[in-house]
C-alpha positions as CSV (number, residue, x, y, z in Angstrom):
1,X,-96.5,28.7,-25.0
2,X,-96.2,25.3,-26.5
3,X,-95.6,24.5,-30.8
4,X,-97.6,21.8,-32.1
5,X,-95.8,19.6,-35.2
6,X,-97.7,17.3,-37.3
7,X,-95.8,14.3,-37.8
8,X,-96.1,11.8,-41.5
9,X,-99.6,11.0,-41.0
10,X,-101.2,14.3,-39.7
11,X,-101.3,13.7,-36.3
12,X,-100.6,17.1,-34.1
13,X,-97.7,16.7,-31.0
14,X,-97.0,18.7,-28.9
15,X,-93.3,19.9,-29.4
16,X,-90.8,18.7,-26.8
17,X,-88.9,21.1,-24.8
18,X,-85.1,20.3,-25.3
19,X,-83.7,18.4,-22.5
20,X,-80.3,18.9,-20.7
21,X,-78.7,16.1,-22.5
22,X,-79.2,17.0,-25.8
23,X,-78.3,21.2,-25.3
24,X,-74.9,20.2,-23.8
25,X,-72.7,16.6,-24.9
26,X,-70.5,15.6,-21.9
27,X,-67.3,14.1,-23.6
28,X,-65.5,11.5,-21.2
29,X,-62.3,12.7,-19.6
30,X,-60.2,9.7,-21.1
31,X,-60.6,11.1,-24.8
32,X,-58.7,14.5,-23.5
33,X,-56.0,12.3,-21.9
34,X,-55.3,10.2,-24.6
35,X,-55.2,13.4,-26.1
36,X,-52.6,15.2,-24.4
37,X,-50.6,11.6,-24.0
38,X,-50.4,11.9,-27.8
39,X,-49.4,15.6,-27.8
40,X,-46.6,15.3,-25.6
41,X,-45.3,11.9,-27.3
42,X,-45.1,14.5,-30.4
43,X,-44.0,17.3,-28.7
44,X,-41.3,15.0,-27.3
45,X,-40.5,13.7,-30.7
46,X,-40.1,17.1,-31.6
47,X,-37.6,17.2,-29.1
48,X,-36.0,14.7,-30.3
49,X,-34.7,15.7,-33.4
50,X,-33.3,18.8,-32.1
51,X,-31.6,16.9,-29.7
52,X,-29.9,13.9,-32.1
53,X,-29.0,16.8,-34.7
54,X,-30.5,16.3,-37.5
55,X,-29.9,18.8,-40.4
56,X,-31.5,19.9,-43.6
57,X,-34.4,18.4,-45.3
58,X,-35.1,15.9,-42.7
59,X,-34.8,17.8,-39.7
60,X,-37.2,20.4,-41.1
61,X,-39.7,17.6,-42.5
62,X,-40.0,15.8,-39.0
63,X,-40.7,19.0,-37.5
64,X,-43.1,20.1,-40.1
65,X,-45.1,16.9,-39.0
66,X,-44.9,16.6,-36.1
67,X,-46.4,19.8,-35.6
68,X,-49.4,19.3,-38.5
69,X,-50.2,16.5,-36.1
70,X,-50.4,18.4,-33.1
71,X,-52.5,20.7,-34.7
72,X,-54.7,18.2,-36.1
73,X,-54.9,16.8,-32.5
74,X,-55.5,20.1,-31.3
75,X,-58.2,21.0,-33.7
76,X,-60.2,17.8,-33.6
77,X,-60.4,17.3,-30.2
78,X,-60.1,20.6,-27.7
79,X,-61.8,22.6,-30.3
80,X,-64.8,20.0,-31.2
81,X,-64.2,19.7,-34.7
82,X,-64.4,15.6,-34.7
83,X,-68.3,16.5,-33.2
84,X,-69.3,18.8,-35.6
85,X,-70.9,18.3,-38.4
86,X,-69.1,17.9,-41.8
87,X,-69.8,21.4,-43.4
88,X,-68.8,22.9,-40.7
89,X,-65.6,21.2,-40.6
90,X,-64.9,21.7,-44.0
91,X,-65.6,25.4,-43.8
92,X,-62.9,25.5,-41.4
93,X,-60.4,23.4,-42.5
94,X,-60.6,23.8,-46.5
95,X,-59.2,27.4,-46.4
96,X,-55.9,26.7,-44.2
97,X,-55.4,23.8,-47.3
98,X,-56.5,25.9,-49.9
99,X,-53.8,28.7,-48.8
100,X,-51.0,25.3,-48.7
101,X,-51.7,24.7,-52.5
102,X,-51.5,28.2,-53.3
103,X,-48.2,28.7,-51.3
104,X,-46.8,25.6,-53.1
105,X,-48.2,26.7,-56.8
106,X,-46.0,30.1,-55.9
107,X,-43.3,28.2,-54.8
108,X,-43.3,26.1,-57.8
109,X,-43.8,29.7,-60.2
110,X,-40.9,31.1,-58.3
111,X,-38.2,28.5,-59.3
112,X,-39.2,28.2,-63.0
113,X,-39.4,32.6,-63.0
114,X,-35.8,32.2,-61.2
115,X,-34.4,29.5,-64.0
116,X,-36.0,31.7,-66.6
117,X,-34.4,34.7,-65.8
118,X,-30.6,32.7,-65.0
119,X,-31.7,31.4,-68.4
120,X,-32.0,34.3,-70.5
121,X,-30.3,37.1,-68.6
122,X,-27.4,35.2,-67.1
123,X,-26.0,34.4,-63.7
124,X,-24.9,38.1,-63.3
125,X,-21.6,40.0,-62.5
């Protein structure tokens, strides 16, 4: 059974069957190994801090990076997201960001509710 379109100046085709080539994309090997060259520079970087002994804020910052990047990495590439298209992607990333904000907005509530109370109530017994 073949479909008939009618293209801008009424002609009827005949509607192509989809090839092989344009059901399934073939993505070269080097992207995946530049890929994982990058993921285990981070993860080694990771490593890294650990191993220097870095403490507090810094220490917990690097990490915190590093491993957004992997994920990033990890997202865009093994799960396809830098092929997709756009609404897709923003349909998947938009809520992991919107819960970020949020997350900050509460963290941000909770030290002005904790100064309040220190405020008005006092630093206790």
């Amino acid at each position: 059974m073949t479909e008939a379109t009618v293209d801008g100046h009424g002609a009827a085709h005949a509607a192509q069957p989809a090839t092989r080539s344009e059901e399934h994309q073939q993505h070269p090997l080097k992207v995946y190994l530049v890929v994982w060259f990058w993921l285990f520079v981070l993860s080694a970087c990771s490593y890294i801090v650990d191993y220097v002994g870095l403490q507090g804020y810094l220490r917990w910052s690097l990490i915190l990076i590093f491993m957004m990047l992997k994920a990033g990495l990890i997202v865009a590439v093994f799960m396809h997201m830098v092929w997709e298209r756009l609404a897709l992607a923003y349909a998947i990333i938009l809520p992991p960001i919107a819960v970020l904000v949020f997350a900050l907005i509460m963290a941000f509530e909770s030290d002005h509710t904790l100064m309040t109370r220190l405020t008005f109530f006092g630093a206790g017994p």
